[in-house]
N, C-alpha and C positions, 0 to 999 in steps of 0.2 A: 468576424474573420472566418475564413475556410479552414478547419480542425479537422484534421488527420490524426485518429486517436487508434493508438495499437493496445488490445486488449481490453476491449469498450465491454466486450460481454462480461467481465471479470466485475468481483464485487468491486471492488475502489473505483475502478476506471467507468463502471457504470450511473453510477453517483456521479462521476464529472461529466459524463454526457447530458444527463439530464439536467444539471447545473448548466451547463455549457449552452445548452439549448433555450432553457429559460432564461440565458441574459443574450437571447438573439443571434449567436454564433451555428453554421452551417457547418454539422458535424459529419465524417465521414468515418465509419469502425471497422478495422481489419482485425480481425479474431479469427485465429483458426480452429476456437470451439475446445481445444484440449483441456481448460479450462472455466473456461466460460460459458456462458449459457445463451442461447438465442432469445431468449422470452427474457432476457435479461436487457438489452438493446430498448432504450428508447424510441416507440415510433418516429419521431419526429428526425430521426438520424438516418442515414445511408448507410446499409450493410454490405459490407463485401467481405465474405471468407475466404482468407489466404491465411498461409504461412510465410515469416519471415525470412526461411529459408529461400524461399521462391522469388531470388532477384531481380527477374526481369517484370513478373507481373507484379511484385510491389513497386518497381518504379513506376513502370504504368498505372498503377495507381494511386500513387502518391499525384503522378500527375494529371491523370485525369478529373481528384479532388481540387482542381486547382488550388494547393496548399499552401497557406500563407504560417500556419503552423504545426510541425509534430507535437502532441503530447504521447510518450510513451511508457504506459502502465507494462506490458507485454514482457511478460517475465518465468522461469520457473524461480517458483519460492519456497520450496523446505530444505528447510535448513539441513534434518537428518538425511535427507533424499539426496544433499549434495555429497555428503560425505561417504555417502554407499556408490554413486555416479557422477563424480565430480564433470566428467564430459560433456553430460546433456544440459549443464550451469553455465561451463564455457564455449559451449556450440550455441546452447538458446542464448544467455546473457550477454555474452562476446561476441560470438562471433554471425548472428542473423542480427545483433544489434547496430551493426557495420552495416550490414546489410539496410539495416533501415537509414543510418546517416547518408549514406551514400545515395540512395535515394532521394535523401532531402535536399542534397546539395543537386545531384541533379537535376532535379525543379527550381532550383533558388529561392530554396527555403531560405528562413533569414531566422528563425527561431524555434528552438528544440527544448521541449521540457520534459526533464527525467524522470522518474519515479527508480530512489535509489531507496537506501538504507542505512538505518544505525547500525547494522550488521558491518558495515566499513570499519567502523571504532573496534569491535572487539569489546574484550573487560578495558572498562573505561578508567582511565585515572583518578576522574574527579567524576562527581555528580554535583549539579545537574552539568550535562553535558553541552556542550558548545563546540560551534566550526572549528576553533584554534585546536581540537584534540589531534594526539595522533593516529593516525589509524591503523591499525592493524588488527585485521579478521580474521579469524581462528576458523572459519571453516568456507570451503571453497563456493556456497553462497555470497558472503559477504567478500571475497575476494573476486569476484565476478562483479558484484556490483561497482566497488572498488577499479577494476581494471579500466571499465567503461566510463567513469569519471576521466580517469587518464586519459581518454580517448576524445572521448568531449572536446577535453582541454588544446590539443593538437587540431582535431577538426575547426576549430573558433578561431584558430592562429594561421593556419593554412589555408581554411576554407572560409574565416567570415560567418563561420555559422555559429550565432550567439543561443547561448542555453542558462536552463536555471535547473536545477537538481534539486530534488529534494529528500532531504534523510527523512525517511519517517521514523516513527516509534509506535507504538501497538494501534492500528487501525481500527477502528468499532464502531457500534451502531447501525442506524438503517435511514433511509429517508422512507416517506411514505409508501414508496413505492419498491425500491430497491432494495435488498438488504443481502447478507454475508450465506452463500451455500457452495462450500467447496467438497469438490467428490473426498475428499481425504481432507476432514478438518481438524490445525493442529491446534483451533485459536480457543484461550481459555474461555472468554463470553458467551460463544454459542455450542460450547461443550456441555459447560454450567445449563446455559438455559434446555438442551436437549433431555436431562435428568428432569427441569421442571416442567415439559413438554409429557416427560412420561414415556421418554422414546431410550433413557437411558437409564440404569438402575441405583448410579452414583457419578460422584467426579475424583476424579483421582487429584491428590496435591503430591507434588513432585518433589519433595523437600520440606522440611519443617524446621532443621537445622541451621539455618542461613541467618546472618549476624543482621538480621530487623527485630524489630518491636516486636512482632508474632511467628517469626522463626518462618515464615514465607517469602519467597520472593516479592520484589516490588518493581512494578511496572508501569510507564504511563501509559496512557489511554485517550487516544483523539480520534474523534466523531469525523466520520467520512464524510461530512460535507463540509466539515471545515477543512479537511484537506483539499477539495475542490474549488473551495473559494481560494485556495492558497496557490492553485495551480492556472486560476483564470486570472488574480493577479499577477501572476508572473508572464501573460504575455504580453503585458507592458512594454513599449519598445525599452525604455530605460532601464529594465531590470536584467540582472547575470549574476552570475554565479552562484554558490552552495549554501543552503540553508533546513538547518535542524527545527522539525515540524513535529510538537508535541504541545501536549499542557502545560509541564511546567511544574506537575503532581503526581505523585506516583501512589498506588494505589497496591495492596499486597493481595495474593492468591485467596486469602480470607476473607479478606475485604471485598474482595468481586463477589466471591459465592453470598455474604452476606447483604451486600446491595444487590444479587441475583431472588435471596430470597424475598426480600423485602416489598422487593418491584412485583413478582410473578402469586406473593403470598400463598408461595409453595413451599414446602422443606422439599430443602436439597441433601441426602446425604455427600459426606465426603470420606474418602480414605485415604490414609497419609502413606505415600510411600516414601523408597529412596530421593535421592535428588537423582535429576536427568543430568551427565557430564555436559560441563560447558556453560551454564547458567548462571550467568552474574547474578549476584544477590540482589542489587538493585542498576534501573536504567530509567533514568530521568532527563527528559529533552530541557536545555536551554532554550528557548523560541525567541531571546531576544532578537538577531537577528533580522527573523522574520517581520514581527513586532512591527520593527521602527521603520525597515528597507520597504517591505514590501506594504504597509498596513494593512498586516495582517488583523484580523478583529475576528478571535475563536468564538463561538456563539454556545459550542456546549463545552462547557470547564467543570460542572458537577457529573460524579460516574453517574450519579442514578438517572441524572437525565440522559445520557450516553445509554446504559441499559435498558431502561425505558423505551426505546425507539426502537432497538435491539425486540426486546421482547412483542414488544405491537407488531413487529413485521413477522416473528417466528409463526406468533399466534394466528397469525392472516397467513401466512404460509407452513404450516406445520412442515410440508417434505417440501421444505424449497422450491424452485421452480420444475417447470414439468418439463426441461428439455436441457 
């Protein structure tokens, strides 16, 4: 198929390009760099730099990729960041997101895949977490993400434009090639390994207090290429709607730096602070769903193999890419 991928240079979305490419699909990446990285892009992909905002040249280029599908990573994502500028979440996440539907309809597109969040959910009722939760996001991140499901939902009804969304839960690892370098990193994996790189002096733990087994939070952890095979099966003409994309296993802040050491066979110190406000104790993905709907088939379910891939690309890339 013809792939119109928004935010390809980005860690995740760079993983599906490659992925995308290696199973024969003609990918086309509109990044507008604020993010992402140029040397992050796949040769074998089509670049074009734009921004979302730029209605008339992303329709023109939605249709000069002759696009048979959007995938869209192209996102702002921190979470703190929303809550100090909530506008720049509902201008990029809302409202250039528009911007890109609207583009896909007017090429006649027939298929739109999302890259949402468990940040939709909030503090979750039940663990492990499943579609049937309610959602409700405690900060204007995950209410941005949130909005634009709504949105979705409307455009499939009015427009015929069929989609698959996908909640994630903690993103990690590398393929051989690609791997995690944001200008401002909040993610605990490559925090941890920055300290065993020798680029950092410790890691901070954000809480020790919290009602688990080791008084750390607990999170799951999925290997960015298994989210990409999750996103290439969903351009399945037969597949739609919402599905939560995780392991299945949740893994605590102790437990990372400890399979952080094990992998790099470096000591890591650590220092225990306060908790960060807002921080569910634990957040564990349901993936049935995905499982049976889409057959799904996650390839890494062990953290250490997840780190492990993690650490081989840091180590081959100490300062991330060069641009």
């Amino acid at each position: 198929m013809n792939l119109f991928v928004t935010g390809g240079a980005g860690y995740i979305g760079s993983v599906f390009v490659e992925e995308a490419c290696n199973a024969g699909h003609a990918v086309t990446v509109f990044d507008n760099l604020t993010e992402g990285h140029r040397s992050a892009v796949d040769t074998r992909a089509k670049f074009v730099q734009g921004d979302l905002g730029e209605r008339d040249r992303l329709a023109a280029a939605v249709k000069d990729a002759g696009t048979e599908a959007v995938i869209h990573f192209a996102a702002s994502a921190l979470v703190g960041e929303s809550m100090t500028n909530p506008s720049k979440y509902f201008r990029n996440n809302v409202a250039n997101g528009v911007n890109l539907l609207d583009a896909a309809v007017g090429a006649g597109v027939k298929k739109f895949v999302f890259s949402s969040t468990c940040a939709t959910f909030g503090p979750p009722e039940r663990v492990p977490m499943d579609e049937t939760l309610p959602q409700r996001p405690i900060n204007p991140y995950g209410e941005s993400k949130l909005m634009f499901e709504q949105v979705l939902k409307w455009y499939r009804e009015l427009h015929g434009l069929d989609f698959v969304a996908f909640r994630y839960f903690n993103a990690a690892g590398a393929s051989a090639q690609f791997g995690e370098h944001h200008r401002i990193e909040t993610h605990l994996i490559p925090n941890v390994l920055k300290v065993a790189l020798g680029q950092k002096e410790q890691v901070d733990i954000l809480g020790t207090d919290y009602p688990t087994p080791d008084g750390t939070c607990i999170r799951d952890y999925i290997h960015i290429a298994d989210l990409a095979q999750a996103h290439l099966l969903a351009l399945a003409p037969n597949q739609s709607g919402f599905f939560n994309l995780g392991n299945g296993e949740g893994f605590s802040v102790r437990q990372v730096i400890a399979t952080c050491e094990a992998v790099s066979g470096r000591k890591i110190p650590a220092i225990e602070k306060p908790r960060r406000p807002g921080d569910p104790p634990r957040l564990i993905a349901s993936a049935g769903k995905a499982l049976t709907q889409l057959g799904w088939k996650p390839k890494f379910t062990r953290i250490e193999d997840i780190v492990a891939t993690a650490w081989a690309w840091h180590l081959k890339n100490p300062n991330g890419y060069r641009d």
